[in-house]
Each structure stands twice: as C-alpha cells, then as structure tokens.
TORKOL-4160 file (C-alpha; in steps of 0.2 Angstrom, whole numbers, padded with zeros to 4 digits, m for minus):
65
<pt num="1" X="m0113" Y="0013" Z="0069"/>
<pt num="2" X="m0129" Y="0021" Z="0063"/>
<pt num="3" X="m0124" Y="0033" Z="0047"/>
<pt num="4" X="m0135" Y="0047" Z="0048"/>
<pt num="5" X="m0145" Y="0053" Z="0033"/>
<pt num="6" X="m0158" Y="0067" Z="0028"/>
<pt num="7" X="m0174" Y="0060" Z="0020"/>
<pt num="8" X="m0185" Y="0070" Z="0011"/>
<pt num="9" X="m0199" Y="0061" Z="0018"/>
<pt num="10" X="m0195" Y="0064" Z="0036"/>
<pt num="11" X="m0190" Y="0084" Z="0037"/>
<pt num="12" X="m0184" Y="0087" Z="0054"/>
<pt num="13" X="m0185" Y="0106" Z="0061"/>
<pt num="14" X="m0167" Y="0108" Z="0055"/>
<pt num="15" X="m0171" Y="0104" Z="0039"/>
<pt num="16" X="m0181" Y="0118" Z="0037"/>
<pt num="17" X="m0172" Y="0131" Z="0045"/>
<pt num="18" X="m0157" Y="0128" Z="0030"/>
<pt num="19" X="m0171" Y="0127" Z="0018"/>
<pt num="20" X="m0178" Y="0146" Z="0024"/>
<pt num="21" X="m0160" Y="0149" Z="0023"/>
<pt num="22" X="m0156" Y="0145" Z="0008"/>
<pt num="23" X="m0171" Y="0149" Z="m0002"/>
<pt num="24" X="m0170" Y="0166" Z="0004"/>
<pt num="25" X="m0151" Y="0166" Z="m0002"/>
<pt num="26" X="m0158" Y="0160" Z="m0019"/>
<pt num="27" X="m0169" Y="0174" Z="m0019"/>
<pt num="28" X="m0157" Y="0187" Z="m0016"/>
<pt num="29" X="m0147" Y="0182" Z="m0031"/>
<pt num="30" X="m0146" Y="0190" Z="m0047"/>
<pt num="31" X="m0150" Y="0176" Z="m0058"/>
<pt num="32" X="m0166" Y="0171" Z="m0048"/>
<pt num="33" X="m0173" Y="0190" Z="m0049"/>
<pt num="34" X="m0168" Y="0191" Z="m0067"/>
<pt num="35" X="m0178" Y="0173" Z="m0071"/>
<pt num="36" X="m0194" Y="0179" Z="m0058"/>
<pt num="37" X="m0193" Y="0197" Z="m0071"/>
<pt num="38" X="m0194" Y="0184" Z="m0084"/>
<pt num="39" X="m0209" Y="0177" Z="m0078"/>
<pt num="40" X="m0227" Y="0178" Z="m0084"/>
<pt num="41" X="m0238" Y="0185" Z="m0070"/>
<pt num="42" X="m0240" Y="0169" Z="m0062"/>
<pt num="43" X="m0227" Y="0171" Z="m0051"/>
<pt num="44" X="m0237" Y="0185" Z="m0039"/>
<pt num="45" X="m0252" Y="0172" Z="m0036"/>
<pt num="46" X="m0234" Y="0159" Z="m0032"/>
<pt num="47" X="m0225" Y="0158" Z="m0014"/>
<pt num="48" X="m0208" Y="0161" Z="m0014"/>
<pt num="49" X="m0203" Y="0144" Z="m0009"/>
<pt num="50" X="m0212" Y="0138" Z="m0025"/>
<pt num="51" X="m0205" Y="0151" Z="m0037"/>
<pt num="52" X="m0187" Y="0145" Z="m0028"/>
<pt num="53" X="m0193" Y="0128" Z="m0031"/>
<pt num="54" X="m0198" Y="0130" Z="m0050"/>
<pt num="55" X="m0182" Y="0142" Z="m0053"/>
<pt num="56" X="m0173" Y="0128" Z="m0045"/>
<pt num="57" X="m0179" Y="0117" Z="m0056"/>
<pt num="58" X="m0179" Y="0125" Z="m0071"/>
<pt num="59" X="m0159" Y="0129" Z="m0069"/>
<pt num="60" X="m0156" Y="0109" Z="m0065"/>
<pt num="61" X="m0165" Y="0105" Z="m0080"/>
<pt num="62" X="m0154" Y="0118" Z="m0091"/>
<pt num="63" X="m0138" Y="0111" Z="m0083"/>
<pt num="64" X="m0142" Y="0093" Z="m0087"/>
<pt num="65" X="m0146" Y="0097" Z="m0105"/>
C-alpha cells in the first residue's frame, strides 16, 4: 500500500490552501503582532508569508536553544 506523504518539493493545491490558513492564523496572534512591533522597518518592504516564515523561524530557533 502506497503511504502518502507531503513533500515540500511538490506543493499540491491543498497544500497551500492550509498554508494561507494557517499563516493568517499566525498572524492573527498576539505573539506574532508583538514580534512584527518589534521589528525594524523591514518588515513593511516583507510579505506577510515571509514575515510568518522569519517569525516562524525565529521562535523554532528560540525553542531549540
């Protein structure tokens, strides 16, 4: 039986429908609107998917520390 899986590589339309979804979920947080204040003014020239992508990143980073 064929075990399906989601590659990175190959984004299928579904994929990105969850990533809108959850990238404007992120957005609506507190702790992402408190980090994006925090911010130099970089994050106006930015898109939203990569200030939820380097806010993303930034927490991971923190967590694995």
């Amino acid at each position: 039986m064929m075990n399906p899986t989601i590659t990175p590589n190959h984004p299928t339309e579904a994929n990105g429908e969850v990533w809108e979804s959850l990238q404007q979920a992120i957005a609506d947080c507190s702790g992402f609107q408190q980090w994006q204040a925090q911010q130099e003014k970089e994050t106006d020239i930015e898109s939203l998917d990569q200030q939820v992508r380097s806010y993303l990143r930034e927490t991971l980073e923190t967590l694995a520390y």
